[in-house]
N, C-alpha and C positions, 0 to 999 in steps of 0.2 A: 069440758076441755075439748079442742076441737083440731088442737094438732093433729095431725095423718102421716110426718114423714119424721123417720126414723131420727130421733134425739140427739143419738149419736153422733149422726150426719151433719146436724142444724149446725150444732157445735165446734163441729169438726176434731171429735174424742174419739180417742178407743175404747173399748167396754173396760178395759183394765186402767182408763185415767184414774189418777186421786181427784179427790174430791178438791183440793191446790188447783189443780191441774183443770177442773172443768170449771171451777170458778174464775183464774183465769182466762178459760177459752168464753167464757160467757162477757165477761167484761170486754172485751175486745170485737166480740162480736155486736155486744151493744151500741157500742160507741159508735162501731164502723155505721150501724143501719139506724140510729136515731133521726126520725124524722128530722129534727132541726139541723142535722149536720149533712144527711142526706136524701136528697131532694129527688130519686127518681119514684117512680109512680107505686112502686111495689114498697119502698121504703118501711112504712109503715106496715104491711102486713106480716116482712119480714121481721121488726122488731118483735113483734106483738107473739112469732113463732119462738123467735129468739127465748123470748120468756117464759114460756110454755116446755120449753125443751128443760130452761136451765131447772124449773118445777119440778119436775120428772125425777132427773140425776140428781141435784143438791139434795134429793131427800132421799135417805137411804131406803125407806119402805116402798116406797114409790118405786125406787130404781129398780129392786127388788122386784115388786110384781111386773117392770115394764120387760123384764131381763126374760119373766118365768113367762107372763102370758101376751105380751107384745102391747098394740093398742088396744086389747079388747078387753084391759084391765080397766081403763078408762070410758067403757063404752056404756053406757046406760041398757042399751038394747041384747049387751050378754052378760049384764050382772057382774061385772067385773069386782075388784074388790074397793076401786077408786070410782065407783061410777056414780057415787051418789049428784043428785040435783045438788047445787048450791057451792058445788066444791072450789075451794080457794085457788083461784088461778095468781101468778106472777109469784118471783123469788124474795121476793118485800114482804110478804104477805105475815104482816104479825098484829094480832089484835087485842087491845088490854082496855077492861075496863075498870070502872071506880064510879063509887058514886062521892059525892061531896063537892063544894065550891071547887071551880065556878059552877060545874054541869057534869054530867057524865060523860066521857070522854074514850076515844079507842085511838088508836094507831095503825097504821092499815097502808102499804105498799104495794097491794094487788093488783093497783090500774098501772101497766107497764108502762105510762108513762112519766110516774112518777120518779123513775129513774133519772130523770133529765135533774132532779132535784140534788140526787145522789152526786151526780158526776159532775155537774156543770155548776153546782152551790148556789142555783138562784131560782128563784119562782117559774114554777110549768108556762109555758107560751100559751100551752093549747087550750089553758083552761077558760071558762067565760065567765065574769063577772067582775066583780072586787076582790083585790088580794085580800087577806087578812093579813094583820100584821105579824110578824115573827121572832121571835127572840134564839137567842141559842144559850143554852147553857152550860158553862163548864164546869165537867162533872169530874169529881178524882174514879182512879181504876177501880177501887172497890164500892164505891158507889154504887158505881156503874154495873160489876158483878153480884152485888148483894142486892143491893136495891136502895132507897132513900130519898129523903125527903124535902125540897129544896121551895125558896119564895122568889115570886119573881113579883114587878110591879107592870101592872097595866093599865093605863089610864089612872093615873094616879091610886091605883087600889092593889094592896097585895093580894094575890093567890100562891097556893101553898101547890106545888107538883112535884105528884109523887115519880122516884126513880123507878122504873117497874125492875125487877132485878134480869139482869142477863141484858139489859139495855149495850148494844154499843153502837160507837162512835159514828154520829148523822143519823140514829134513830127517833122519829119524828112523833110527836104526840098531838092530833089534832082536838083542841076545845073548840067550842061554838064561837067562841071572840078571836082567837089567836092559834097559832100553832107551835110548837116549842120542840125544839131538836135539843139534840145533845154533844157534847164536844168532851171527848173523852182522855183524861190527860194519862200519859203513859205511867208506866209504874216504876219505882227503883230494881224490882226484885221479881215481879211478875211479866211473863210476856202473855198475849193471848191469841189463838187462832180460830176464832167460830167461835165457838165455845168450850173448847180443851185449852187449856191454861200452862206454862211451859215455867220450869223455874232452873237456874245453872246454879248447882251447890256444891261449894267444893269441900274436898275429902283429904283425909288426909295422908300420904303417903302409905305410912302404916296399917292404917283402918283400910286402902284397897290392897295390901296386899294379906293380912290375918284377919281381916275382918271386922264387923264390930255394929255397934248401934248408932243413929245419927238424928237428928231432932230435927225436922223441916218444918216450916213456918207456912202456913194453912192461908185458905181465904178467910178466914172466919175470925182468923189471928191469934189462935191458939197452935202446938204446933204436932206435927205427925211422926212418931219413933218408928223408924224402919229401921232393917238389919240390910247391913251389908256383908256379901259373900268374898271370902279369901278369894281372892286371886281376881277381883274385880279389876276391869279393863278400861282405861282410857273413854269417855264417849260413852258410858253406858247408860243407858235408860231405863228409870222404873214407872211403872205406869201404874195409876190410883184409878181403876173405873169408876164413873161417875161423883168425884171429887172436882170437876171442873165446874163452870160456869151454868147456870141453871137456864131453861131453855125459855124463850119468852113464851107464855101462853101455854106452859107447858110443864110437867109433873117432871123431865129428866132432865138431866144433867150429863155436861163434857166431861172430860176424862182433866187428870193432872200427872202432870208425866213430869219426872226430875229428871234434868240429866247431871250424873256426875264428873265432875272435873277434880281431877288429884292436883293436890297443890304441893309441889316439888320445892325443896327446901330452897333458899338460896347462899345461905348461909347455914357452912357446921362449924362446930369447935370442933377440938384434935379427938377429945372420945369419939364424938361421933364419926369422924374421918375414919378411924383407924377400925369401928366397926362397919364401915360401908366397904371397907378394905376386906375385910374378911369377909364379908358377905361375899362382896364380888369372888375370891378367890372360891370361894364354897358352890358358888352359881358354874364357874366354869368347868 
C-alpha cells in the first residue's frame, strides 16, 4: 500500500463518518477522477489514491489500526499490523475459489480500475487484448445471501456456477472462457446494506404496549422468537449480531436489525370503542 496522505482528506470524511457516509464519499469521488471521465494528467493517480483510501476506512480493522497507528500500520519497514507483502489493495477486492467445470475460478476487484465496470456497466477501456464474453445472471435475494447454484450456456455447452454466498448485485466471477456478474433481484420482506440485512415487522398495538413474543422470518426461512418489552416505541430497533449476510471470503457475518412498526387499528366495534374510552380517561 503506498498511500502517504491522510484517508480522511482523499475522501473528504471526518473520523466520525459512517461507513453510508464514506462509501458515499468514495463513489463520488471515483466517478469525479476516472480516468475515462477525467482527462487531466494526475487523473489516474488520483483515482488509484482514491482507492487506497476507500481500503483503509471501508474496513473496520483497517480503520482501526490507521485511527491507532497512522500510516506506519501499513508500512513494511515498522512491522505495522497491515504491512504484510502481498496485501490486497482496492475496495472490490473479493476472492473465491472452486474447483470443478469449467476451471478453477476467483473473483477479484483489486485493480481499481475495474471500477469503471461497476459504474459505467460495460467492458474496461484500458484493458489489452480480447474481451471475453459475458453474461449476467439474475439471481433472487437469497441466493444471493446464502449462496447457490445456477447453469448458464456457453458456446453451446452448459456450465454449472456456483453463487458464492454473501454475493451482491454486479459481483463478478472471472473463468478462463467468460466472465459472469450477478443481477440481484430485490426482496419482498428483506432490504440489505453491505452485509447487515434490515426487515420492517409490524406489531401489534397491544403486544407494544404489554408486551409479548413475536415470530420473525430468518434468511435461512425458518423463523426467530423475540420478546418484546411493555411500553415499546414507535421506530424501535432490535438488532441480531451476526444473523446478517455472510461476508465473501470470509468466516463473519452482518448483523439483522428488525425494525418495528405498531400497526394501529383502523377500524373498532363499540366494545372496543368504549374500552379505548376508558383507557384514555385512565391515561389522563
Amino acid at each position: 500500500m503506498t498511500i502517504k496522505r491522510d484517508p480522511y482528506d482523499i475522501l473528504g470524511v471526518s473520523k466520525n463518518a459512517s461507513g453510508t457516509e464514506i462509501k458515499k464519499a468514495y463513489r463520488q469521488k471515483a466517478l469525479e477522477y476516472h480516468p475515462d471521465r477525467n482527462k487531466a494528467a494526475d487523473a489516474e493517480d488520483k483515482f488509484k489514491e482514491i482507492n487506497e483510501a476507500y481500503e483503509i476506512l471501508s474496513d473496520p480493522q483497517k480503520k482501526q489500526a490507521y485511527d491507532q497507528f497512522g500510516h506506519s500500520a501499513f508500512d513494511p519497514s515498522s512491522g505495522g499490523p497491515f504491512s504484510r507483502s502481498g496485501q490486497a489493495s482496492g475496495p472490490y477486492r473479493y476472492t473465491y475459489y472452486t474447483s470443478g467445470s469449467p476451471a478453477d475460478f476467483s473473483f477479484d476487484f483489486s485493480d481499481p480500475f475495474d471500477i469503471f465496470e461497476t459504474f459505467f456497466g460495460s467492458a474496461n477501456p484500458f484493458r489489452s487484448g480480447p474481451q471475453k464474453p459475458h453474461y449476467s445472471i439474475k439471481v433472487s435475494f437469497l441466493d444471493a445471501a446464502l449462496g447457490a447454484e445456477k447453469t448458464i450456456l456457453h458456446q453451446g455447452k452448459q456450465y454449472k456456477i456456483k453463487v458464492p454466498a454473501g454475493a451482491s448485485d454486479g459481483t463478478r466471477i472471472r473463468f478462463s472462457d467468460f466472465d459472469v456478474s450477478f443481477n440481484v433481484e430485490p426482496h419482498h420482506q428483506f432490504q440489505r446494506d453491505g452485509y447487515d440485512v434490515f426487515i420492517d415487522y409490524p406489531i401489534s398495538l397491544t403486544t407494544a404496549v404489554l408486551g409479548g413474543q413475536i415470530q420473525v422470518p430468518s434468511l435461512e426461512g425458518d423463523h426467530i422468537s423475540l420478546k418484546i418489552r411493555p411500553g415499546t416505541q414507535p421506530g424501535s430497533v432490535i438488532r441480531l449480531s451476526g444473523k446478517g449476510v455472510k461476508h465473501l471470503n470470509s468466516a463473519r457475518h452482518g448483523d439483522f436489525y428488525v425494525k418495528l412498526r405498531i400497526s394501529i387499528p383502523k377500524k373498532l366495534n363499540r366494545r372496543q370503542k368504549i374500552l379505548f374510552q376508558e383507557l384514555a380517561q385512565t391515561l389522563k
